[in-house]
GUTOR-537178 format. One record per residue: x, y, z of N, C-alpha, C in turn; residue in one letter. Coordinates in Angstrom, 1 decimal, decimal comma. Layout:
! residues N
       nu       nv       nw      cau      cav      caw       cu       cv       cw   type
        X        Y        Z        X        Y        Z        X        Y        Z      A
...
//
This chain:
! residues 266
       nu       nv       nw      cau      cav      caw       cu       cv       cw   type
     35,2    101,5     43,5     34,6    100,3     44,0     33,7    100,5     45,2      X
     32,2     99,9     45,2     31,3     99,9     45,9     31,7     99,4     47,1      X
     31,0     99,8     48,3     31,1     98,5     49,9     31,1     97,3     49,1      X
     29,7     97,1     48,6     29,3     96,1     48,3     30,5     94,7     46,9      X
     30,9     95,7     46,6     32,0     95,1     45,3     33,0     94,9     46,5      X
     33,3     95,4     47,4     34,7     95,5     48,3     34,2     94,1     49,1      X
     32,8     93,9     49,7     32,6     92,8     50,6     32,8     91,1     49,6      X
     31,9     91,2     48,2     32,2     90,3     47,3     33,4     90,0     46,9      X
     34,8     90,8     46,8     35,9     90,1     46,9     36,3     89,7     48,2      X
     36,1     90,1     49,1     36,3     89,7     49,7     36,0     88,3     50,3      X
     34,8     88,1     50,3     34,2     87,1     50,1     34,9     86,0     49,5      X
     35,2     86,3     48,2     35,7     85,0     47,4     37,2     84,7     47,6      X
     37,6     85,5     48,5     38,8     85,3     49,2     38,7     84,3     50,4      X
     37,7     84,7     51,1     37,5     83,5     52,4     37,0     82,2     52,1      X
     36,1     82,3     50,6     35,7     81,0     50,3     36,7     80,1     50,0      X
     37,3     80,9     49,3     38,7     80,1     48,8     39,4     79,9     49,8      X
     39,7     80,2     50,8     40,3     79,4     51,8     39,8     78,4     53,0      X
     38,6     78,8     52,8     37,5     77,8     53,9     37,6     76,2     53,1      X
     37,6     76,3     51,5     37,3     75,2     50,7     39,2     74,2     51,1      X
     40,3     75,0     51,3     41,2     74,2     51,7     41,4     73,9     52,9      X
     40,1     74,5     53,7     40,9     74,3     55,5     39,3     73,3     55,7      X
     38,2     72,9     55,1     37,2     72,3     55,6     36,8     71,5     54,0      X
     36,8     70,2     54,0     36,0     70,0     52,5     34,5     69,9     52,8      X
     33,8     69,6     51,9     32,1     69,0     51,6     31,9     68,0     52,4      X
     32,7     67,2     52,5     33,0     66,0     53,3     32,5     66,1     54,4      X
     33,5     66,6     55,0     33,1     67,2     56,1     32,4     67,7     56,6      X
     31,9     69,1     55,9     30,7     69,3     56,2     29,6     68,4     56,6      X
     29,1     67,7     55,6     27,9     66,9     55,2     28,1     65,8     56,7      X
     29,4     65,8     57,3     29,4     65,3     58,7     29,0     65,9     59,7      X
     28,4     67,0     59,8     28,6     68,2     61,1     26,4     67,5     61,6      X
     26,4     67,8     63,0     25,4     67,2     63,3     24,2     68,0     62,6      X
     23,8     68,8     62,0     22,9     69,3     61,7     22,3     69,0     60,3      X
     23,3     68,1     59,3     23,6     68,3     58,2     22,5     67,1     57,7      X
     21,9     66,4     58,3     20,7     65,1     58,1     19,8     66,0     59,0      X
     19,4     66,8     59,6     18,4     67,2     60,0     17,3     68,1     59,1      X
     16,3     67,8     59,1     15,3     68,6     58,6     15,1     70,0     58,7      X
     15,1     70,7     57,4     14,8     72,5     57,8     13,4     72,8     57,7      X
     13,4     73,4     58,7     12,1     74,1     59,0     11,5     75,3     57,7      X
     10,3     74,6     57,5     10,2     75,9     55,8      9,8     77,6     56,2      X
     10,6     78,0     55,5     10,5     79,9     55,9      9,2     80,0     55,3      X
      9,1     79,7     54,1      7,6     80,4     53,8      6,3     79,4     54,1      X
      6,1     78,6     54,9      5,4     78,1     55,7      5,5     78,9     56,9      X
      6,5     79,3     57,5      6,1     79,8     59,1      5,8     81,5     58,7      X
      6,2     81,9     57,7      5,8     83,3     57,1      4,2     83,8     56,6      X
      3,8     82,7     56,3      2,7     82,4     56,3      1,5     81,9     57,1      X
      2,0     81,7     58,5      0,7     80,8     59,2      0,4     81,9     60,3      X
     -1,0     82,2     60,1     -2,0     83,0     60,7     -1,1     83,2     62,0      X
     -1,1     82,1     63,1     -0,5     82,5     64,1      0,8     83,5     64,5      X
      1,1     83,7     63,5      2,8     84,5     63,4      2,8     86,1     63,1      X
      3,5     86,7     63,3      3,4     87,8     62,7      4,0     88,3     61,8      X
      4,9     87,4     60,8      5,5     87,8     60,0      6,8     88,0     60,1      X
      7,3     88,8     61,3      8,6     89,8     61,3      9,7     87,8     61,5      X
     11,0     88,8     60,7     12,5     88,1     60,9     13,0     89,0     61,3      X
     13,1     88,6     63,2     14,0     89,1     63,8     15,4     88,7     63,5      X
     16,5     89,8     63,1     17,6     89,7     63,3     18,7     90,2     64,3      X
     20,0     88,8     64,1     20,7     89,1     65,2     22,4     89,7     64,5      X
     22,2     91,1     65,0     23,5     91,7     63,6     23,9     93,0     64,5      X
     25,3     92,5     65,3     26,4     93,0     65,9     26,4     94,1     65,2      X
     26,6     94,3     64,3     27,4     95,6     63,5     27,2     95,6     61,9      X
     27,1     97,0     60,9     27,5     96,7     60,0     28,1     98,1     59,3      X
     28,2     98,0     58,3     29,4     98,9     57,0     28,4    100,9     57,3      X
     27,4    100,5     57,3     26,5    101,5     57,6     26,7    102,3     58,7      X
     26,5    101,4     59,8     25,9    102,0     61,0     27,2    101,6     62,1      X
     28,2    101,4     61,4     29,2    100,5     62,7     28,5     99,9     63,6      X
     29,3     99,7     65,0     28,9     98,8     65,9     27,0     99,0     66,4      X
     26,5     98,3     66,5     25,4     98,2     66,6     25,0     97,7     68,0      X
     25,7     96,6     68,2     25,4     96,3     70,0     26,1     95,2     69,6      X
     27,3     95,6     70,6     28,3     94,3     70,5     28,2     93,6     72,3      X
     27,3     93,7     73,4     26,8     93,6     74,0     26,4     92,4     74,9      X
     25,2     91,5     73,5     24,5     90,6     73,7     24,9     89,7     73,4      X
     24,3     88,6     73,6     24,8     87,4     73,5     23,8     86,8     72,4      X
     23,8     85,8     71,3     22,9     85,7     70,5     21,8     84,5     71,0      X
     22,0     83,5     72,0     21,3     83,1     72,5     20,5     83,5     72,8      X
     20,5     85,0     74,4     19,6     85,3     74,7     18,5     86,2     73,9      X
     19,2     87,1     73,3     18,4     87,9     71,8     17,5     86,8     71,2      X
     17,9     85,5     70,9     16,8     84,9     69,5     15,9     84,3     70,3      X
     16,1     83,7     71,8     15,1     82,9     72,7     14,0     84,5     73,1      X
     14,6     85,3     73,1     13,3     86,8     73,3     12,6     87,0     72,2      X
     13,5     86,7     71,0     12,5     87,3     69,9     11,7     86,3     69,6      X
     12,3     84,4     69,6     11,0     83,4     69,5     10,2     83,9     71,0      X
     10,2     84,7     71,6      8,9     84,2     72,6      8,1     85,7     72,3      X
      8,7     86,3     71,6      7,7     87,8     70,7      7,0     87,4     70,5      X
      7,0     86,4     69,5      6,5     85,6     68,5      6,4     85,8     67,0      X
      7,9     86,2     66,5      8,3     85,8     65,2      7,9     85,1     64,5      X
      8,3     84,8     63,2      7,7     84,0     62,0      9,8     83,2     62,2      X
     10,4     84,1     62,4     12,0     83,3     61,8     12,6     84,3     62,2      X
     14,1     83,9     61,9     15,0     84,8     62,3     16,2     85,1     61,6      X
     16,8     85,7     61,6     18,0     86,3     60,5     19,6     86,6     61,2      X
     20,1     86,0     60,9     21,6     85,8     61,7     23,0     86,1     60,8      X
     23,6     87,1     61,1     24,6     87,5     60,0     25,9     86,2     60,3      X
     26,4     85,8     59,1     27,5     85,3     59,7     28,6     85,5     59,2      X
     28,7     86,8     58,6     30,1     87,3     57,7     30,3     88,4     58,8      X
     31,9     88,0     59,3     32,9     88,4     60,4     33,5     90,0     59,7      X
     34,0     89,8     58,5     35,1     90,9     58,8     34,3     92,6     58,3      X
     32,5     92,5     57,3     32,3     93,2     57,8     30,9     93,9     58,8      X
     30,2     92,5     59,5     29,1     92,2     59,9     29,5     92,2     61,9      X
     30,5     91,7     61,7     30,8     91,2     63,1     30,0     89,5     63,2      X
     29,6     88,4     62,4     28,9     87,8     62,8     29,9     86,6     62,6      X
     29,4     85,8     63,0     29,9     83,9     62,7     29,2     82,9     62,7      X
     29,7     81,9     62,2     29,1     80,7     62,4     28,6     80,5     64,0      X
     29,5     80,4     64,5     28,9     80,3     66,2     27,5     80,6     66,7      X
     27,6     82,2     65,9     26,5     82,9     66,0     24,9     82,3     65,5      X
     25,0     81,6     65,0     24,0     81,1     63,9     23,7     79,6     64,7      X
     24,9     78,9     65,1     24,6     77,6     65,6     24,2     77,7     67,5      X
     24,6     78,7     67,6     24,2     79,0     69,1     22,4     79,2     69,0      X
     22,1     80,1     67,6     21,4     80,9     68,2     20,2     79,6     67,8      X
     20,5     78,8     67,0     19,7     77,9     66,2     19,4     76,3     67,3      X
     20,5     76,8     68,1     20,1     74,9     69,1     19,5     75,7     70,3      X
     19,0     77,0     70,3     18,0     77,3     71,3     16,7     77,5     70,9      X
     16,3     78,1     69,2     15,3     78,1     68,9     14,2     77,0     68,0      X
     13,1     77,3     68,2     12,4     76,1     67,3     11,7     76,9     65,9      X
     12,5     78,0     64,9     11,8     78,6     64,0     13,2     78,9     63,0      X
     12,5     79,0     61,9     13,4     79,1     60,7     14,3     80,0     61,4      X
     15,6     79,5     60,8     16,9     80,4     61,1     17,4     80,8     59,5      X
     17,4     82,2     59,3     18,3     82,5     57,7     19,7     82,9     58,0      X
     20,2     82,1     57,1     21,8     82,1     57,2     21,9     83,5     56,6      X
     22,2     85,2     56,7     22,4     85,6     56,2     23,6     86,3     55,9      X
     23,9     85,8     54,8     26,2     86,1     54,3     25,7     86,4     52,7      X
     27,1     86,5     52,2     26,9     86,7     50,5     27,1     85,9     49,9      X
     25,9     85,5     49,6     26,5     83,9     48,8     26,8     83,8     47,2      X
     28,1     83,3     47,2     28,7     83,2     45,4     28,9     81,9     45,1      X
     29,1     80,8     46,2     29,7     80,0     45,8     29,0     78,8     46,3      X
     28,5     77,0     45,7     27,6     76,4     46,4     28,5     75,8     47,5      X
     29,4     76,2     48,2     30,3     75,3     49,1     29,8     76,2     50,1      X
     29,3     77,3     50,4     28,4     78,3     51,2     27,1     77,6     51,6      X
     26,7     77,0     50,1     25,7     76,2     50,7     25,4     75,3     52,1      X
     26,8     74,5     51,6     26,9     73,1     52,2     27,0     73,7     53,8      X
     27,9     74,8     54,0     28,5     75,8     54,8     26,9     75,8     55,9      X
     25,9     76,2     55,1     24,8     77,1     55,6     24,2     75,5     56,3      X
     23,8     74,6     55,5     23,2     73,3     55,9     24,2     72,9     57,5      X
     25,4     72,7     56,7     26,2     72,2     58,5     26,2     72,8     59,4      X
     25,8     74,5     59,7     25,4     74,9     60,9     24,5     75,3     61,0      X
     23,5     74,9     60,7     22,0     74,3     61,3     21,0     75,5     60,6      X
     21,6     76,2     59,4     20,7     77,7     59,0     19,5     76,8     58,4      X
     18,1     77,3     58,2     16,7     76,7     57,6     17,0     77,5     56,4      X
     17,8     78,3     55,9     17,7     78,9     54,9     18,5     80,0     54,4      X
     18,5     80,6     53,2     19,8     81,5     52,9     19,5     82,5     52,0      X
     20,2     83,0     52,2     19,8     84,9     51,4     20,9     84,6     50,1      X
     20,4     85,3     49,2     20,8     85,5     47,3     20,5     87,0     47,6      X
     21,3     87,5     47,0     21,7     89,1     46,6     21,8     88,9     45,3      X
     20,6     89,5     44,6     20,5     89,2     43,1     21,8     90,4     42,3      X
     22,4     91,3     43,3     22,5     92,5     42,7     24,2     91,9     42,8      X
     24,3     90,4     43,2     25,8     90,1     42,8     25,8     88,8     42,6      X
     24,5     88,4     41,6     24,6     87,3     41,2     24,5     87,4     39,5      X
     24,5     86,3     38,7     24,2     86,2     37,6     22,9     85,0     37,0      X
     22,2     85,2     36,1     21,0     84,1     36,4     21,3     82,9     36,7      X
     22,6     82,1     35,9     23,4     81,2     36,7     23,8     80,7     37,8      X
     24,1     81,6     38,4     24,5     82,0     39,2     23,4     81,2     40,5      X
     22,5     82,0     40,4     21,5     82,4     41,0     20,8     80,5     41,1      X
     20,5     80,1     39,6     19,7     79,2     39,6     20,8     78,0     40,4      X
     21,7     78,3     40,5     22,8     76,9     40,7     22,9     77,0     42,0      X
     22,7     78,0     42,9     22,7     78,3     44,2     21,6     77,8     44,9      X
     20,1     78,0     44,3     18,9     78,0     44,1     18,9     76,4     44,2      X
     19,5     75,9     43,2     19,0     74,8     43,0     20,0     73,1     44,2      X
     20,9     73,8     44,6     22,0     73,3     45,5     20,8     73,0     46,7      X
     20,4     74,5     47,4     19,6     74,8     48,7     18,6     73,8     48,8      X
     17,8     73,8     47,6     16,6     73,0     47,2     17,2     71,7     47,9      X
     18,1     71,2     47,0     18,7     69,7     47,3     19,1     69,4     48,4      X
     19,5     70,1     49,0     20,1     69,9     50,8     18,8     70,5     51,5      X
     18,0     70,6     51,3     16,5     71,2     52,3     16,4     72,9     52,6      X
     17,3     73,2     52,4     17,2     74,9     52,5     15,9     75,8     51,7      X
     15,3     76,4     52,4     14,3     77,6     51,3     15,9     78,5     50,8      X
     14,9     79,2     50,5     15,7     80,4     49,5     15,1     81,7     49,5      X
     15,6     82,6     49,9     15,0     84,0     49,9     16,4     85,0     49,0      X
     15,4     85,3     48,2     16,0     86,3     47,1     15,7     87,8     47,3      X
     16,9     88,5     47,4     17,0     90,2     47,5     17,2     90,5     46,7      X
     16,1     91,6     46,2     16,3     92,5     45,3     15,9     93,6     45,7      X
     17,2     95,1     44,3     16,5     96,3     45,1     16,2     97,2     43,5      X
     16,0     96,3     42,6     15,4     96,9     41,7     14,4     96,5     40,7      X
     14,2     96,8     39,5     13,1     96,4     38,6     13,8     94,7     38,0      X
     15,0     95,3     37,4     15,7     94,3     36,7     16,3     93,5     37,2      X
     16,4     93,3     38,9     17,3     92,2     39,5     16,0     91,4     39,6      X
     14,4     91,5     39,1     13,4     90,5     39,5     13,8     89,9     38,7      X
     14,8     89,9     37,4     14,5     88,9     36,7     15,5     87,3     37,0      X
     16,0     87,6     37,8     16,9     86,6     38,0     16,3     85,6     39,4      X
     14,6     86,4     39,4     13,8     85,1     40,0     13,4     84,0     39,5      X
     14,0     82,7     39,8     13,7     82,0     39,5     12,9     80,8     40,1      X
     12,4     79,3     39,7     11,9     78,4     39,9     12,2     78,1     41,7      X
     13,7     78,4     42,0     14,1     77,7     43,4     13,8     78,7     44,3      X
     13,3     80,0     44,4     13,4     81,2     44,9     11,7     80,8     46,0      X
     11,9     80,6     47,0     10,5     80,3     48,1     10,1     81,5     48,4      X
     11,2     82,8     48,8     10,7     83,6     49,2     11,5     85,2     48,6      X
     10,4     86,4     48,1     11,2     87,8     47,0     11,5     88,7     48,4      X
     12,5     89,1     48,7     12,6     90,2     49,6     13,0     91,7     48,9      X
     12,6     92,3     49,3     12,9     93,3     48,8     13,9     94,6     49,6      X
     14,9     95,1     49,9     16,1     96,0     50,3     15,9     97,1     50,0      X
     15,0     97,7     50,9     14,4     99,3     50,8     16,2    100,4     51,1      X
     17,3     99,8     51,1     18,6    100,1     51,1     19,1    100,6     49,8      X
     19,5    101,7     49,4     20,2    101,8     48,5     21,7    101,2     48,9      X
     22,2     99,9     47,9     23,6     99,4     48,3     24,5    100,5     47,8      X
     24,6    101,4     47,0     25,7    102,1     46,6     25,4    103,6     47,8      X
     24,4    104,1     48,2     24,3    105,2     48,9     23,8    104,9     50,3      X
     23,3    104,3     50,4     23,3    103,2     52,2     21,5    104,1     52,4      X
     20,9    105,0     51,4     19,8    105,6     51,7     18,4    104,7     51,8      X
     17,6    104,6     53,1     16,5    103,7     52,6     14,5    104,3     52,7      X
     14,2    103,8     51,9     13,1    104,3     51,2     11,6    103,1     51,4      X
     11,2    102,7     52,1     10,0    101,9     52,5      9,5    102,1     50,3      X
      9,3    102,9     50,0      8,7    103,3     48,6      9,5    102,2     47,5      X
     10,2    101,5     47,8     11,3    100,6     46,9     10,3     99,7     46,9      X
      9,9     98,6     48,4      9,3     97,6     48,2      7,9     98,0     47,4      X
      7,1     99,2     47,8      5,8     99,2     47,5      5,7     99,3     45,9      X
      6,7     99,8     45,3      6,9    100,2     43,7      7,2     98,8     43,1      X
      8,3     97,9     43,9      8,7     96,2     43,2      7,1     95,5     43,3      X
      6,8     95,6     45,0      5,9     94,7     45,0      4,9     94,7     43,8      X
      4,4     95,8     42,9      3,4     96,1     41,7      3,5     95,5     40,7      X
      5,2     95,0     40,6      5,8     94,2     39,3      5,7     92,5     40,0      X
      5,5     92,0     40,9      5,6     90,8     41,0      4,4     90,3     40,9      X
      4,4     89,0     40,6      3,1     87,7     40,9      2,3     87,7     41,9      X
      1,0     87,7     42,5      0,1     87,7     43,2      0,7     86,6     44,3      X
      1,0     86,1     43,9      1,0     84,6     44,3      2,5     84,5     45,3      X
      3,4     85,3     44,8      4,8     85,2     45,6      4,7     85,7     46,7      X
      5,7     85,3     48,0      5,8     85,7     49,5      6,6     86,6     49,0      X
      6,3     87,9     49,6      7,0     89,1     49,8      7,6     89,4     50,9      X
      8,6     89,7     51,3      8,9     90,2     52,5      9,6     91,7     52,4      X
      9,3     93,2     53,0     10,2     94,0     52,9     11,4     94,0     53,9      X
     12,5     94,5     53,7     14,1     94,4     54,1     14,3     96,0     54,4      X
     14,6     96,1     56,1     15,4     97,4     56,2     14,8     98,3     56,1      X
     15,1     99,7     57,1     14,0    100,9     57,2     12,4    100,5     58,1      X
     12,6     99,6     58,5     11,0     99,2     59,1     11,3     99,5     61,0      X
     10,6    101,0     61,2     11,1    101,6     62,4      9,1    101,3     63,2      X
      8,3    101,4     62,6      7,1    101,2     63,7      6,2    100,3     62,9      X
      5,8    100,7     64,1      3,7     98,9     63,5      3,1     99,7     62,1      X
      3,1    101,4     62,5      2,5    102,0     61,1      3,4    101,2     59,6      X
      4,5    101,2     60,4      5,2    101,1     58,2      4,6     99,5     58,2      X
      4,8     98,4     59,3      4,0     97,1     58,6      2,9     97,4     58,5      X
      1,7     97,6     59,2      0,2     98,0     58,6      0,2     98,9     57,2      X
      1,4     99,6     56,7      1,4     99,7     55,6      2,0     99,0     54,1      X
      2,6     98,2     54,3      3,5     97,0     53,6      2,7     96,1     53,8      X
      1,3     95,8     54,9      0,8     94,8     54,7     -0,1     95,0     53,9      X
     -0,8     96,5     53,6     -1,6     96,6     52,4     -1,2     96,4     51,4      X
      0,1     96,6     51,1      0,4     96,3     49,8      1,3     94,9     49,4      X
      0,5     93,8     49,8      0,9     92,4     49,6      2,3     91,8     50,4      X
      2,6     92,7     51,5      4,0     92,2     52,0      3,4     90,7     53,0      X
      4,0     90,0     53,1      3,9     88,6     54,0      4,9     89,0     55,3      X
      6,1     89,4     54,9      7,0     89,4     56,3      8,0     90,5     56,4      X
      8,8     90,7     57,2      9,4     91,6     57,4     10,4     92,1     58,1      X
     11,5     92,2     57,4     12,9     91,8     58,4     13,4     93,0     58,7      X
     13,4     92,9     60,6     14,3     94,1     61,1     15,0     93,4     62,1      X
     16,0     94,2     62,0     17,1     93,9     62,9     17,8     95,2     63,5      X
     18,0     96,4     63,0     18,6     97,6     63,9     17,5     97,9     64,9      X
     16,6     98,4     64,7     15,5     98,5     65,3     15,7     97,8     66,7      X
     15,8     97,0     67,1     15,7     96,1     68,0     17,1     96,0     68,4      X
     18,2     95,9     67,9     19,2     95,6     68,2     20,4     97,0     68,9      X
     19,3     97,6     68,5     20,1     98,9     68,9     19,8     99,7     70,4      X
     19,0     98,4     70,7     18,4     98,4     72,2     19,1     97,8     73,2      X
     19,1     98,4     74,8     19,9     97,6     75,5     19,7     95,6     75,4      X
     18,2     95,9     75,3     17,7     94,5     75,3     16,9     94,2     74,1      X
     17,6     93,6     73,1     16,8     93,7     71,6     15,5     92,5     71,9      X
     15,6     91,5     72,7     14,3     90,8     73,1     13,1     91,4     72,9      X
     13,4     92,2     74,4     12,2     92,9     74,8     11,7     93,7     74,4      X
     12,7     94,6     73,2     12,3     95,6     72,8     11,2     95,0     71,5      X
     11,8     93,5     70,9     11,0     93,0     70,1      9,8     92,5     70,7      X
      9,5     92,4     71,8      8,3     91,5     72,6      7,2     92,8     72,2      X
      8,0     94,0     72,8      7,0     95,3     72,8      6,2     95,6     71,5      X
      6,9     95,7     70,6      6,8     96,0     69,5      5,9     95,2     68,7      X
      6,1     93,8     69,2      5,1     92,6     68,4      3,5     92,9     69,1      X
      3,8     93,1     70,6      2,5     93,5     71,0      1,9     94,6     70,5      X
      2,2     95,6     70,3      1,9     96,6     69,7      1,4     96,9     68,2      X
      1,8     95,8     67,6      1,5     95,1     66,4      0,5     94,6     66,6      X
      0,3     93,1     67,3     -1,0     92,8     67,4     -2,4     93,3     67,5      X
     -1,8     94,6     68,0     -3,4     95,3     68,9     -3,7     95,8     67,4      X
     -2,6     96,3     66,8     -3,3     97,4     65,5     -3,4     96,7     64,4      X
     -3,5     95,4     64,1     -3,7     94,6     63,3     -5,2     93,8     63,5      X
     -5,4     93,9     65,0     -6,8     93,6     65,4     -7,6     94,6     64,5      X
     -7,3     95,8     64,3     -8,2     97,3     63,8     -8,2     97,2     62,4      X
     -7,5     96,3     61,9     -7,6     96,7     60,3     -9,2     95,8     59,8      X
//
């Protein structure tokens, strides 16, 4: 059994108890749950931004504790004044270190797409993602089924959520579908934890001109995005990088500057 097969039961173990201790009901009561989400691939897109989804991620199965430290407030209000495109918030506890807390803290301080990022199997996750205030939610094609996929897909749609779909090979593109706003790609091998920048640039050749790309993981300097951006990437989510700093803000403020200047040169 993979991490990844170990996290998905697991998973469907918490779902299954979250569904007796909270209904839909409820949810669809929580204050966030009539508010408007901010669209990911709108702010992923607008000249002004730079692309990157800073994330905020305690810890994970890879790298153990990462910075258990900070506070996720002050982390997401540094990385909105980088000047991010969005942000990425883990909220699976037992093997992420993250929570809902985490996500609704970090979201009543910022004004930019927040992605709910957990494993999602089930659309009561959805409802989950809408009542604490996420703009949007990650699909892991590589534990979904096209079903699967479209019914999760099409839930998000309904309740205002984008949709950003991970894949980390040829054949999980195919379970892109209609509801899918945004293709990320997971330069991570999930079974060997190895990552490879050369995953996104090989997927991105097989997709649509037309789709927002984002690459996932392994993105250590400004060179690897001036290189991802030649090859059709829109955005670009890191999170160790930054997080593995005493002050992942600032280390993101630096970094964005540093960005800018060499993006002036292209």
């Amino acid at each position: 059994m993979t991490i990844l097969d170990k996290i998905v039961a697991r998973k469907r173990e918490e779902v299954a108890t979250a569904k007796l201790l909270v209904s839909i009901e409820q949810l669809s009561k929580e204050k966030y749950f009539e508010t408007e989400c901010l669209s990911l691939k709108a702010f992923l897109t607008d000249s002004k931004k730079n692309g990157i989804i800073a994330e905020f991620k305690r810890q994970s199965p890879s790298k153990g504790v990462i910075n258990d430290c900070v506070k996720p407030q002050d982390v997401v209000v540094g990385y909105q004044n980088a000047g991010v495109s969005a942000l990425s918030i883990l909220t699976d506890n037992h093997f992420f270190g993250g929570s809902f807390d985490d996500l609704m803290v970090g979201r009543s301080v910022v004004d930019i797409p927040v992605l709910r990022k957990d494993f999602m199997i089930d659309t009561y996750q959805v409802y989950e993602a809408k009542a604490i205030g996420a703009s949007a939610i990650l699909l892991i094609a590589a534990i979904l089924t096209n079903n699967e996929a479209k019914e999760l897909g099409a839930k998000a749609h309904e309740l205002g959520l984008s949709v950003l779909m991970e894949v980390h090979n040829r054949e999980e593109l195919d379970l892109v579908n209609e509801y899918v706003d945004v293709v990320g790609v997971n330069n991570r091998d999930l079974k060997t934890f190895t990552v490879n920048l050369e995953r996104s640039v090989e997927l991105a050749s097989h997709m649509p001109s037309d789709i927002i790309k984002i690459s996932e993981s392994g993105i250590h300097s400004v060179d690897d995005i001036v290189y991802l951006k030649k090859h059709g990437f829109s955005g670009f989510l890191i999170g160790e990088n930054f997080m593995k700093q005493e002050n992942p803000g600032e280390a993101c403020k630096l970094f964005c500057n540093d960005l800018n200047k060499a993006l002036l040169n292209i």
